[in-house]
C-alpha positions as a Markdown table, in Angstrom:
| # | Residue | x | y | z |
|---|---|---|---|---|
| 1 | Unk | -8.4 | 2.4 | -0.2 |
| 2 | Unk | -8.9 | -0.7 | 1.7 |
| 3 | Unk | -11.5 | -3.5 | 0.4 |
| 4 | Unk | -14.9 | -4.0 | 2.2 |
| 5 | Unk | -14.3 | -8.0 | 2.8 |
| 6 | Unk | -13.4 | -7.1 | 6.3 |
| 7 | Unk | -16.0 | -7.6 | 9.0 |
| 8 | Unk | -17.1 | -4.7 | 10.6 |
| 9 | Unk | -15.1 | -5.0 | 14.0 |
| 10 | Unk | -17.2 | -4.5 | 17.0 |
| 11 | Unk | -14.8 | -3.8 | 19.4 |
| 12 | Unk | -14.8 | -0.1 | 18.3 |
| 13 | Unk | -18.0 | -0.1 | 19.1 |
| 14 | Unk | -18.2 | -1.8 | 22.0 |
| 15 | Unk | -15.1 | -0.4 | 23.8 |
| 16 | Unk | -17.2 | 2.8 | 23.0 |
| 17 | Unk | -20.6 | 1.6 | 24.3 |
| 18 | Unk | -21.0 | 3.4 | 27.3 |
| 19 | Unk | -19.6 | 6.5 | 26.0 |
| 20 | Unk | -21.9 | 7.1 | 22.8 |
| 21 | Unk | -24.8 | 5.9 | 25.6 |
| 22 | Unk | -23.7 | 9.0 | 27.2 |
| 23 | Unk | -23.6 | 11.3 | 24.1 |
| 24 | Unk | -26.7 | 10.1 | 22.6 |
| 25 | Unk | -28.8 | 9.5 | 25.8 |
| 26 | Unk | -29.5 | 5.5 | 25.5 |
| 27 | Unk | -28.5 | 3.2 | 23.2 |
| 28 | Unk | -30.9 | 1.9 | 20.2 |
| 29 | Unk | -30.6 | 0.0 | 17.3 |
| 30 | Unk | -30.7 | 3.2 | 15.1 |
| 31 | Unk | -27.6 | 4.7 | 17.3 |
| 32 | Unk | -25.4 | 1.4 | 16.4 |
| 33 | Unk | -26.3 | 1.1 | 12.8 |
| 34 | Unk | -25.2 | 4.9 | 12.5 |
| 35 | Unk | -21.8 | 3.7 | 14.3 |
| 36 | Unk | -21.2 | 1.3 | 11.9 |
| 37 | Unk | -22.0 | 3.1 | 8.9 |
| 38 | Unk | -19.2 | 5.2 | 10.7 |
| 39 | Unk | -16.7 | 2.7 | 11.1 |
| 40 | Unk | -17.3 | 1.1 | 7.7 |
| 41 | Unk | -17.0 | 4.6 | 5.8 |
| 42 | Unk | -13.1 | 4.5 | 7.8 |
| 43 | Unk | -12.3 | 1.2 | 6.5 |
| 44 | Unk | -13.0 | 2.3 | 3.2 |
| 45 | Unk | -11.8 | 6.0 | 2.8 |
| 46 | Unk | -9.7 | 6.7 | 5.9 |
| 47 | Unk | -10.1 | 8.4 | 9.3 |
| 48 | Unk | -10.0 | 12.1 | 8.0 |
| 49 | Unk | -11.9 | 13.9 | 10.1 |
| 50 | Unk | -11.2 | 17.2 | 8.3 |
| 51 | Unk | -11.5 | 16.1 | 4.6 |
| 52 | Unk | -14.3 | 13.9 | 4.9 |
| 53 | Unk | -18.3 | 15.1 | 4.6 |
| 54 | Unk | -21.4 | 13.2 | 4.6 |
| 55 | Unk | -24.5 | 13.9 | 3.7 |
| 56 | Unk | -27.2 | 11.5 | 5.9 |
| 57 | Unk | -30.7 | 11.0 | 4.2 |
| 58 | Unk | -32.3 | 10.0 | 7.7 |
| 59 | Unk | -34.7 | 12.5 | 9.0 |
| 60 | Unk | -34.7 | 15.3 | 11.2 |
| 61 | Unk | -36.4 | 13.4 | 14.3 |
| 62 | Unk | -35.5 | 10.6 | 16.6 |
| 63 | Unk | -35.8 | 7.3 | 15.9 |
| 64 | Unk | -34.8 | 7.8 | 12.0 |
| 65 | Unk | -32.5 | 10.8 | 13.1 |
| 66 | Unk | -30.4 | 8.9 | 15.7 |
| 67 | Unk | -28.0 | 7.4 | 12.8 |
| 68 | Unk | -26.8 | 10.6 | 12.7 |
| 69 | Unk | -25.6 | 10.9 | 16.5 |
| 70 | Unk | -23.5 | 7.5 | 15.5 |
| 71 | Unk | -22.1 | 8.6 | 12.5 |
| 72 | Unk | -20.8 | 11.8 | 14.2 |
| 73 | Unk | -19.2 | 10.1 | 17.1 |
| 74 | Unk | -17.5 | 7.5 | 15.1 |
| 75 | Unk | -16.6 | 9.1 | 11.5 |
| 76 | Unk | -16.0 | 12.8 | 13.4 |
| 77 | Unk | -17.9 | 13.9 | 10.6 |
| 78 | Unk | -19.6 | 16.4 | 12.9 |
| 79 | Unk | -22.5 | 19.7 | 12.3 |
| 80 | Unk | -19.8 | 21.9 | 14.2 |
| 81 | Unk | -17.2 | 21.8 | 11.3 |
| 82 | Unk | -19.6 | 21.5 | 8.9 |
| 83 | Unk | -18.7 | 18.5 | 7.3 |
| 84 | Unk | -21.9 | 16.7 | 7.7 |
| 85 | Unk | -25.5 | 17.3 | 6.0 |
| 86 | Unk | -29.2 | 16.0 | 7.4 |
| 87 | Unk | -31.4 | 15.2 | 4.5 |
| 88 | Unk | -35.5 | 14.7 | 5.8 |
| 89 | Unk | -35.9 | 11.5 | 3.4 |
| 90 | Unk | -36.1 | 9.1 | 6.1 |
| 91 | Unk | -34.4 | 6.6 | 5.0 |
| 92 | Unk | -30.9 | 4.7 | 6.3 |
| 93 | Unk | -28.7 | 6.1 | 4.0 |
| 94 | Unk | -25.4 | 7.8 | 3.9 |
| 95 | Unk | -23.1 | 9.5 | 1.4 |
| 96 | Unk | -19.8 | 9.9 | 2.2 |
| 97 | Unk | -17.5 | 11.8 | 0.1 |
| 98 | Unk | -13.7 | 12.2 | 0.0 |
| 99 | Unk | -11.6 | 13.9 | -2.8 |
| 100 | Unk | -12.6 | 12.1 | -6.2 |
| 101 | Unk | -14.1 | 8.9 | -4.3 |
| 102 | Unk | -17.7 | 8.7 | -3.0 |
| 103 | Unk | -19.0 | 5.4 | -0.5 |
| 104 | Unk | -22.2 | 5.0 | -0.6 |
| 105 | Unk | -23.5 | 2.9 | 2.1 |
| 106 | Unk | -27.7 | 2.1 | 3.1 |
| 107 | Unk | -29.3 | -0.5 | 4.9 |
| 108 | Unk | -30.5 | -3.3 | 3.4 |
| 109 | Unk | -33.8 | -3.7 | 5.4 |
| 110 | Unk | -35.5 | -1.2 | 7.5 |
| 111 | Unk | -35.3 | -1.9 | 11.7 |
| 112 | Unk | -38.3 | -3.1 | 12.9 |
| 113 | Unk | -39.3 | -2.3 | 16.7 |
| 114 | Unk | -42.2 | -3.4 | 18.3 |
| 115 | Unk | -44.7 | -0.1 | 19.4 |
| 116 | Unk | -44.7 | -1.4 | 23.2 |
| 117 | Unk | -41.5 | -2.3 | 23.1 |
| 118 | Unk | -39.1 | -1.7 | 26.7 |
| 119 | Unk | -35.9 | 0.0 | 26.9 |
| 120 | Unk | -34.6 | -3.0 | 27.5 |
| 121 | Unk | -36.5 | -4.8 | 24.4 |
| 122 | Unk | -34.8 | -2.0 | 22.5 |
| 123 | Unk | -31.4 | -2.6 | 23.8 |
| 124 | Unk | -31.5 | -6.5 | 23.3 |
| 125 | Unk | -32.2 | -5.4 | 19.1 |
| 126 | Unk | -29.9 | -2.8 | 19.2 |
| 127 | Unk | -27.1 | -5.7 | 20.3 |
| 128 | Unk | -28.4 | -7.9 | 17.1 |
| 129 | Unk | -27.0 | -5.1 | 15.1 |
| 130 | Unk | -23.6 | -5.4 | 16.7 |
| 131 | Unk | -23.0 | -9.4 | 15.3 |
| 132 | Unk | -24.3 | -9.2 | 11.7 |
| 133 | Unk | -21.3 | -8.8 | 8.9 |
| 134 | Unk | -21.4 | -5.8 | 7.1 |
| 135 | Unk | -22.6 | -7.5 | 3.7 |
| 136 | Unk | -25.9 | -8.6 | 6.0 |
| 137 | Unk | -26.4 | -5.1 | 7.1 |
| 138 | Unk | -25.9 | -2.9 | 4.0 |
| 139 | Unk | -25.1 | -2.2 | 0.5 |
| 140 | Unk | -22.3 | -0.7 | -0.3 |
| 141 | Unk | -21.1 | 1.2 | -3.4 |
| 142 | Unk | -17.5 | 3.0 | -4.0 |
| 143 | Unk | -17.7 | 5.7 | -6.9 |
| 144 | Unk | -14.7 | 7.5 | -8.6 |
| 145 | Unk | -15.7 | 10.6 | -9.2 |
């Protein structure tokens, strides 16, 4: 299992932008924190799209559900093979879950959008999302089970 010192690399995110803009619909900061839950949970357990399964404690409506559109277009962890669960505890949290290891990863601070705020507005804080490091964005926590 790799260690979490690396920085989240945008670039698989960004190389993706337009194409998880398309799957989701736009792109918000909720969408991009979900993708990098994603990406981190493959640095730390391994792309395994197939032995992998998550269980997401967002919600079941958008904005706090929208994590979950990111973590199944980046992780493959997807609700058509099963192999990811939605919790309603609205909260940004996933569990990930592979063989005897289990990576816990939640946000640090909640997101914060204006009421009034533009597409555009939304966009701009979505980006923000894209330059922190991963320690800035989340706690993290590997289990042996």
């Amino acid at each position: 299992m790799k260690e979490i010192k690396e920085r989240i690399s945008i670039n698989d995110i960004v190389k993706r932008l337009e194409y998880l803009r398309e799957f989701h619909g736009h792109l918000g900061p909720y969408i991009i924190m979900g993708a990098r839950i994603a990406i981190l949970s493959n640095k730390c357990l391994g792309d395994y799209p197939f032995k992998k399964y998550v269980k997401v404690y967002t919600g079941y409506s958008p904005p706090k559900s929208c994590p979950v559109d990111g973590i199944q277009f980046f992780s493959s962890c997807t609700l058509g093979k099963n192999n990811i669960e939605i919790v309603n505890e609205g909260i940004s949290k996933a569990i990930f879950t592979l063989k005897n290891t289990k990576l816990i990863i939640e946000l640090k601070a909640p997101i914060n959008i204006p009421k009034n705020a533009t597409q555009e507005e939304i966009g701009k804080i979505a980006l923000k999302f894209l330059k922190l490091d991963d320690e800035q964005l989340f706690n993290v926590k590997i289990l042996k089970l």
